[in-house]
C-alpha positions in Angstrom: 89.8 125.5 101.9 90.1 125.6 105.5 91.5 122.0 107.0 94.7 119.9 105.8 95.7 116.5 107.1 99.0 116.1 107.2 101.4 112.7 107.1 104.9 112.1 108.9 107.8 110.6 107.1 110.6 108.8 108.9 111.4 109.7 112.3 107.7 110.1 113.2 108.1 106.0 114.3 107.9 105.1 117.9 107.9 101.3 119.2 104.5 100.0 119.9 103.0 103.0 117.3 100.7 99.9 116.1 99.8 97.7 119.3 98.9 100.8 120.9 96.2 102.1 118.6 92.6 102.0 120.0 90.7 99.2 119.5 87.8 99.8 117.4 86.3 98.3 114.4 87.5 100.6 112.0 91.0 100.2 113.6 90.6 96.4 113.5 89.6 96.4 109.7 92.6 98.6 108.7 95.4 96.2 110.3 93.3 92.9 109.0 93.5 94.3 105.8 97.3 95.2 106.2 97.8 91.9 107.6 96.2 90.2 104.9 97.8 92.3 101.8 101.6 91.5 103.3 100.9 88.5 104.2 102.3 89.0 107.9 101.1 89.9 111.2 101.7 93.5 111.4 102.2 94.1 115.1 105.9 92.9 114.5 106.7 95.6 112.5 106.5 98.0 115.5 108.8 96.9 118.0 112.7 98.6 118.5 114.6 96.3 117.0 111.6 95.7 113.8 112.4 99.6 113.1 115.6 99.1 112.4 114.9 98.3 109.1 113.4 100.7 106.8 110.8 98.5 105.2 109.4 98.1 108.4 109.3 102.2 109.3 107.5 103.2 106.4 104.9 100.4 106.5 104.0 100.7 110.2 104.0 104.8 109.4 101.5 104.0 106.5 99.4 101.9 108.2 99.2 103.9 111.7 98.7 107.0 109.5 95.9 106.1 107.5 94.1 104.3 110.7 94.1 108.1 112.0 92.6 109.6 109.4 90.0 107.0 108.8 89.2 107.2 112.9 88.8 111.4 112.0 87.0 110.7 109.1 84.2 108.5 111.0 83.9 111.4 113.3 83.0 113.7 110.4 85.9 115.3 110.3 86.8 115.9 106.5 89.9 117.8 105.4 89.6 120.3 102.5 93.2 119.1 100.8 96.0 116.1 102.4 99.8 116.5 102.3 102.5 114.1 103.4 105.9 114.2 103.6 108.4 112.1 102.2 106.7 108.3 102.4 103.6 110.0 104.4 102.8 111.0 100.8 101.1 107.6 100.1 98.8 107.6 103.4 97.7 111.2 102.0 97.5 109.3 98.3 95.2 107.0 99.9 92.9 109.5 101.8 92.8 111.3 98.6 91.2 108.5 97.1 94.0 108.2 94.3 95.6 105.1 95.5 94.2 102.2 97.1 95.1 101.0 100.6 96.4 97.6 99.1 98.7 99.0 96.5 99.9 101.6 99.0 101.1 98.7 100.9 102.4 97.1 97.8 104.2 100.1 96.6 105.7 101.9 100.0 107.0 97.3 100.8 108.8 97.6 97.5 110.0 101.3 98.4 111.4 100.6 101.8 113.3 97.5 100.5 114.6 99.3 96.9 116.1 101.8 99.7 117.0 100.1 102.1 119.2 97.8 99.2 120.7 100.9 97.5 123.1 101.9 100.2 123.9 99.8 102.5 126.9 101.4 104.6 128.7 104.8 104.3 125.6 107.2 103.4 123.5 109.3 105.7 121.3 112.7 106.2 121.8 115.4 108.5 119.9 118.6 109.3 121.4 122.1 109.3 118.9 124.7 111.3 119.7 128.7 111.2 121.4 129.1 107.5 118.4 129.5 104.4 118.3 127.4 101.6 120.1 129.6 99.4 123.1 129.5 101.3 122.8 126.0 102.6 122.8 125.2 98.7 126.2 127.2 98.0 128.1 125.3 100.8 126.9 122.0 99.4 127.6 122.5 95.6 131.9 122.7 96.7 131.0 119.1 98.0 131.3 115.9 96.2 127.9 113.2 96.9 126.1 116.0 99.0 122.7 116.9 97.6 119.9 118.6 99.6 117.2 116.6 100.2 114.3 118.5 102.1 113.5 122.1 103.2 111.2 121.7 106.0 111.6 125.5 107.1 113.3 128.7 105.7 116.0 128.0 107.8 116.1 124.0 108.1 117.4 122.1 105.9 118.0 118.6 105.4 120.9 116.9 103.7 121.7 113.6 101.9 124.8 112.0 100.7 128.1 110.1 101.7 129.5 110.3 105.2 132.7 111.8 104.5 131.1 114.4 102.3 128.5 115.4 105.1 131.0 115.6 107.5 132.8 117.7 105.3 129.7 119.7 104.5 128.4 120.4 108.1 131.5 122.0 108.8 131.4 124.6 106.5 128.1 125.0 107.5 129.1 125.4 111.6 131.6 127.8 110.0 129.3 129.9 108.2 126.9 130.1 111.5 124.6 127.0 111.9 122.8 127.2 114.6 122.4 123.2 114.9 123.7 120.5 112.7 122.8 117.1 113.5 123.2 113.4 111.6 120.1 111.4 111.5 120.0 108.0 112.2 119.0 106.7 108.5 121.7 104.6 106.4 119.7 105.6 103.5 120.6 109.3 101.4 116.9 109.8 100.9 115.4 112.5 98.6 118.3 112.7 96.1 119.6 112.0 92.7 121.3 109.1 93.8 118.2 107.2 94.6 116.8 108.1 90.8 117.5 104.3 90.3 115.0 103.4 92.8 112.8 106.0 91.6 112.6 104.4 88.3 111.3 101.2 89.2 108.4 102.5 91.5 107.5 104.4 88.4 107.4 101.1 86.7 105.7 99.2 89.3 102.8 102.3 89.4 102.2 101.7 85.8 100.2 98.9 86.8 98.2 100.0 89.6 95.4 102.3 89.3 96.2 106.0 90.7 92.8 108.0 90.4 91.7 111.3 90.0 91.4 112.9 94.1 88.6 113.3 95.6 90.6 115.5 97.6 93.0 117.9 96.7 96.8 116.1 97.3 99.4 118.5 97.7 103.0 116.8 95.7 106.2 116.5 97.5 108.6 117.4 94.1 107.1 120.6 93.2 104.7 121.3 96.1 101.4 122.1 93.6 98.1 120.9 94.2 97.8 117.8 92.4 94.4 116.5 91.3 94.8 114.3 88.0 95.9 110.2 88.8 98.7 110.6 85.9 99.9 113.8 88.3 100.0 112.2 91.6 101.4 108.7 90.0 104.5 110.4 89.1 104.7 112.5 92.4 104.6 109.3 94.4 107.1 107.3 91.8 109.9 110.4 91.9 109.9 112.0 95.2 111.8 109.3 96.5 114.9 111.0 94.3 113.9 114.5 94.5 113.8 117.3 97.3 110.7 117.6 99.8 109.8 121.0 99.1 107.6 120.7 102.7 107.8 124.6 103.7 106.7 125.7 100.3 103.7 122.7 100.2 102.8 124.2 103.7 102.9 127.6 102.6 100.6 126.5 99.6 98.0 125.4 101.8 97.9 128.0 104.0 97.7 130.7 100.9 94.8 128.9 99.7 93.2 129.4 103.1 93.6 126.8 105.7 93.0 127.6 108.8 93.6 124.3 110.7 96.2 121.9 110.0 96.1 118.1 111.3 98.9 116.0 112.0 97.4 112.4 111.5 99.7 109.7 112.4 102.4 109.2 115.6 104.5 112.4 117.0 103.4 115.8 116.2 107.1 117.0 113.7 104.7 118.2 111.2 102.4 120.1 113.7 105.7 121.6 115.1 106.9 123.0 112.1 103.8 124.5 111.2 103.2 126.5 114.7 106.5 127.9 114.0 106.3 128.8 110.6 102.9 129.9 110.4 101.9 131.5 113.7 98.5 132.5 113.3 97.5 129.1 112.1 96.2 126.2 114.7 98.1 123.2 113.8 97.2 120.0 116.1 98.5 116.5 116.3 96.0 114.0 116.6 98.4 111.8 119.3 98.3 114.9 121.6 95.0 116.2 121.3 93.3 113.0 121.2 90.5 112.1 118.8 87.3 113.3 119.9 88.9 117.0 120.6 90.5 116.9 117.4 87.0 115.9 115.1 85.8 118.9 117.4 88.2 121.6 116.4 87.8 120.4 112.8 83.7 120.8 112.3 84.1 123.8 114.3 86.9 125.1 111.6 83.9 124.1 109.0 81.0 126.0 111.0 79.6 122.5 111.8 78.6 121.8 115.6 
């Protein structure tokens, strides 16, 4: 196993992430069929004010993430195992082969709106950067409705949960020597038992789609295994939504199974970030910044092909 693609949650979004992709058949096909399945024109979705709302984020992330990987694929460059975080999870479902691009669509439109509906004012996330998990977790269990939510690094942390008890929370965490702690702008207290409601009824809605066995091996966001079976990666995609992002331990997975190169296919390069900092002696590239061509390039040459 020597190359992963990975997939941005939210606060990979940029305005104009879709009008500005390249124009190229394989680009065009992608956002018909998007256009088509949501019976929309997609190119709203994109603007400032359109990513407000958090249907509209995780359906212009899917859609600008899986045009990536297609445009990498058609260059022959194939990834040895895909892993997304949060709702980047369903672009790397679809790369996988386990989920279709139509229910993807289908599943991430009812996601965005089942959390967008669940909390509507008063809830929140914030990151804490220079205290571990461990510790991180023993500030947050003396506060009421504050849950952790994603460990993207040893030492960063995200939480969710109600204003007041964040507020509450980051204080004892400046206190016991935070680095950094900083709200982000998202009204929803993602990755959490509080969404287990919403949770439920994307496991409901999967039972009728078709999740299939991957073709390539998709790395889960609950448990950070590597996930092969439909049945597995059905209930990954369905729960995740209510449980943490285990993101340093799905990256350290990857890397122990021997990947050399990791791929950051969609817009920004958070992922690609992380990964330089966490894992030093491993390339890690984002496909905005190194630009198609040069990234195909790196990846057959990671696979001995010229």
């Amino acid at each position: 196993m020597k190359v992963a693609f990975l997939f941005p949650g939210q606060g990979a979004q940029k305005p104009g992430m879709l009008s500005q992709l390249p124009s190229n058949p394989i680009v065009q096909a992608t956002l018909a069929e998007a256009c088509n399945v949501l019976g929309k024109n997609i190119f709203f979705l994109d603007s400032e004010e359109a990513l407000l709302s958090t249907v509209n984020v995780q359906l212009a992330l899917l859609v600008h993430e899986v045009v990536s990987a297609r445009l990498l694929l058609a260059e022959g460059a194939v990834a040895d195992a895909v892993a997304g975080h949060s709702v980047g999870a369903f672009a790397a479902a679809v790369i996988a082969g386990s989920l279709t691009f139509a229910d993807a669509l289908s599943i991430v439109s009812l996601r965005g709106k089942l959390m967008g509906e669940a909390f509507c004012a008063n809830y929140g996330m914030a990151v804490v950067i220079g205290i571990d998990e461990k510790n991180v977790r023993k500030l947050v269990e003396t506060v009421e409705k504050v849950y952790i939510a994603n460990i993207n690094a040893p030492d960063q942390i995200t939480l969710a949960g109600s204003k007041q008890g964040l507020a509450g929370a980051l204080e004892l965490c400046r206190a016991a020597g935070a680095q950094k702690v900083q709200y982000v702008q998202v009204s929803v207290p993602s990755h959490c038992e509080l969404l287990q409601p919403v949770g439920e009824a994307l496991t409901a809605r999967l039972v009728d789609m078709t999740v299939k066995n991957a073709r390539i091996p998709y790395v889960g966001n609950c448990r950070a295994r590597l996930l092969r079976k439909g049945k597995d990666i059905e209930r990954d995609l369905a729960l995740g939504v209510a449980h943490s992002v285990r993101w340093y331990d799905m990256t350290s997975l990857l890397v122990e199974l021997g990947v050399e190169l990791f791929v950051e296919a969609g817009p920004g390069q958070v992922l690609t970030t992380m990964a330089a900092k966490a894992f030093p002696n491993i390339r890690a590239i984002a496909l905005e910044s190194s630009g198609l061509s040069s990234a195909a390039l790196l990846v057959k040459r990671t696979h001995g092909v010229e």
